[in-house]
N, C-alpha and C positions, 0 to 999 in steps of 0.2 A: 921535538918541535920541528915543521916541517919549513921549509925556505922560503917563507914570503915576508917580506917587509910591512908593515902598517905604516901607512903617508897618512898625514892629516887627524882632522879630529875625531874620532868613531862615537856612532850611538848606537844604542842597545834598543830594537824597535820589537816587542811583542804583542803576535798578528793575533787576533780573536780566541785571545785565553780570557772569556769572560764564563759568564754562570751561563748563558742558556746555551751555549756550544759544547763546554767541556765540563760542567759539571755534571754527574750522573742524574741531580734530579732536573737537571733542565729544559728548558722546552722543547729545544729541537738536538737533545740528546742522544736521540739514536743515529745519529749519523759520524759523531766521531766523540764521544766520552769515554766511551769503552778504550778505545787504541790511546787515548790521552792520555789515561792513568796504568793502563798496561804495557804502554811501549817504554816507562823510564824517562818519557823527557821532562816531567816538574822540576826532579834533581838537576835537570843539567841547567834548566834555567833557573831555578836557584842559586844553581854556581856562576851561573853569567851574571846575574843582580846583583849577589854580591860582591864581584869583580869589579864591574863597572862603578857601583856607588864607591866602592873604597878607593877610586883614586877618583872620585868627581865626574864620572863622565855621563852624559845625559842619557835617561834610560826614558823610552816613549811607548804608549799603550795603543794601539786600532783596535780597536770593536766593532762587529759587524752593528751597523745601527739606521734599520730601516725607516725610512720617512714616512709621513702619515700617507704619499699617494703612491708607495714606493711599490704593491702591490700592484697597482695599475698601471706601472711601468715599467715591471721585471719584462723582459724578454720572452717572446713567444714559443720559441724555439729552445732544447737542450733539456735532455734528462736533468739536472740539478735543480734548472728553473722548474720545472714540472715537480720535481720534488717539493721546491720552496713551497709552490703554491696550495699543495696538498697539505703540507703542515699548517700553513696559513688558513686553511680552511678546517682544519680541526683544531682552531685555536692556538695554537703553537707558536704566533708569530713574534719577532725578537721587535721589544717595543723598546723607542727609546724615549730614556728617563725612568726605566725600570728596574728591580733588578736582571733582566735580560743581558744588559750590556752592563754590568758589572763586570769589574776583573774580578777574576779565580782567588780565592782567599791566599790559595798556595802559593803564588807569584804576588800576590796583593800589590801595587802601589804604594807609594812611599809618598806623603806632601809635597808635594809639588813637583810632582815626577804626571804629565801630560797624559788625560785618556781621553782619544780623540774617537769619533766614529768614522765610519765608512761606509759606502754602496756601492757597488757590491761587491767585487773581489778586492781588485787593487788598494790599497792604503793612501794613497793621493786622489782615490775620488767620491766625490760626495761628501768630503770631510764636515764634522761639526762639532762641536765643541774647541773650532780653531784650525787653521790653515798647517796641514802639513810642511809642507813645503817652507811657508814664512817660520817655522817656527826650527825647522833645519837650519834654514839661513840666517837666523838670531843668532840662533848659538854656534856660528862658526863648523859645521859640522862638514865632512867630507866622504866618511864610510859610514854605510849603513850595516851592523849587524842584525840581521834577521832570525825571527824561531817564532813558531808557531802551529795551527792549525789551519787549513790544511794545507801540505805540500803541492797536493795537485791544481787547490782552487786559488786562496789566498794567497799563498806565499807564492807561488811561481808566478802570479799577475802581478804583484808587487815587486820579483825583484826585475821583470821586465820593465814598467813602469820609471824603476828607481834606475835602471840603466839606461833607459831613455832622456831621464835627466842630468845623466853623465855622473852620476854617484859612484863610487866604490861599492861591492855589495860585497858581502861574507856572510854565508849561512853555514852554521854548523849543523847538518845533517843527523846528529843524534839529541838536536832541540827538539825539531820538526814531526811532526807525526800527521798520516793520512788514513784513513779508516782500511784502505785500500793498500795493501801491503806493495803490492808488485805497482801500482802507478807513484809510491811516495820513492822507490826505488829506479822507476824511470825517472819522473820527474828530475828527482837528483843528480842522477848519471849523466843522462842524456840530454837534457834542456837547461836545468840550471845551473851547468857546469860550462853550458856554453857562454854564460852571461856572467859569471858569479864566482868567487871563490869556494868553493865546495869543502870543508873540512870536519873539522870535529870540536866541541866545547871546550876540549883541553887543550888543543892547539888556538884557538881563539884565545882564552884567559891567557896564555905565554906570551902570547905577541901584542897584548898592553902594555 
């Protein structure tokens, strides 16, 4: 177990593990399913959910979940946009109220455990089905644990975000998975280690 303290209340927030991201038949599947179920992190966030539930502590869902004019208002600019919008245009687009933005059976939800959506990276914006942030501040929360898909888009815009709000963040690095081997490895080294506690699932589970 590695030397850091845990202050405050932590929650367990999982970034865009729904069907049409990470499932193999999903819609816009080819951009990171394959590294999803290849890289090992289901297990690791299995062993986070059931960490967190067995002593109570609050485990939270984002899903990417585009608006109905949300097409007409992605950004102009940037290879990923330009991606979106080619999937989008072969029918591929993540609908919300579908199963699109479903959680991953594998990590599934538990009742009453929150799936909120997002546009388009970060986890605090565009929220629906409920105000992130108000729903942090209900339950008393202080540290944000993060994992998800992907390191380079979601998760690094979210824990910039969540350090902007003066959160605690810790991301276990072998939750996370990016389709992109060498950027999920920058991202982690180099930029969310300047923001973020940088470790591993089993050093996370010790210091609850």
């Amino acid at each position: 177990m590695s030397e850091w303290e845990l202050e405050g209340k932590p929650a367990l927030i999982l970034i865009h593990m729904q069907h049409a991201i990470t499932d193999p038949e999903g819609k816009v599947s080819h951009f990171h399913a394959k590294a999803t179920w290849e890289s090992g992190i289901i297990p690791k966030q299995q062993a986070l959910l059931k960490a967190f539930r067995q002593k109570g502590l609050p485990v939270i869902y984002v899903n990417s979940t585009v608006p109905p004019d949300g097409w007409e208002r992605m950004p102009r600019f940037g290879r990923f946009h330009a991606a979106l919008r080619k999937a989008h245009a072969a029918g591929r687009a993540i609908e919300a109220g579908t199963k699109d933005t479903e959680v991953l059976g594998a990590v599934a939800n538990l009742p009453g455990e929150p799936v909120l959506g997002n546009f388009i990276y970060g986890i605090f914006s565009g929220n629906t089905g409920g105000d992130l942030k108000e729903i942090l501040d209900d339950l008393g929360v202080d540290t944000l644990v993060m994992a998800g898909v992907a390191t380079g888009m979601a998760v690094i815009a979210s824990v910039l975000q969540a350090t902007d709000m003066l959160y605690d963040v810790i991301v276990p690095s072998d939750a996370s998975v990016d389709a992109n081997e060498g950027l999920h490895d920058i991202a982690m080294g180099r930029f969310i280690e300047d923001y973020a506690l940088v470790t591993t699932t089993e050093d996370v589970i010790a210091h609850l």
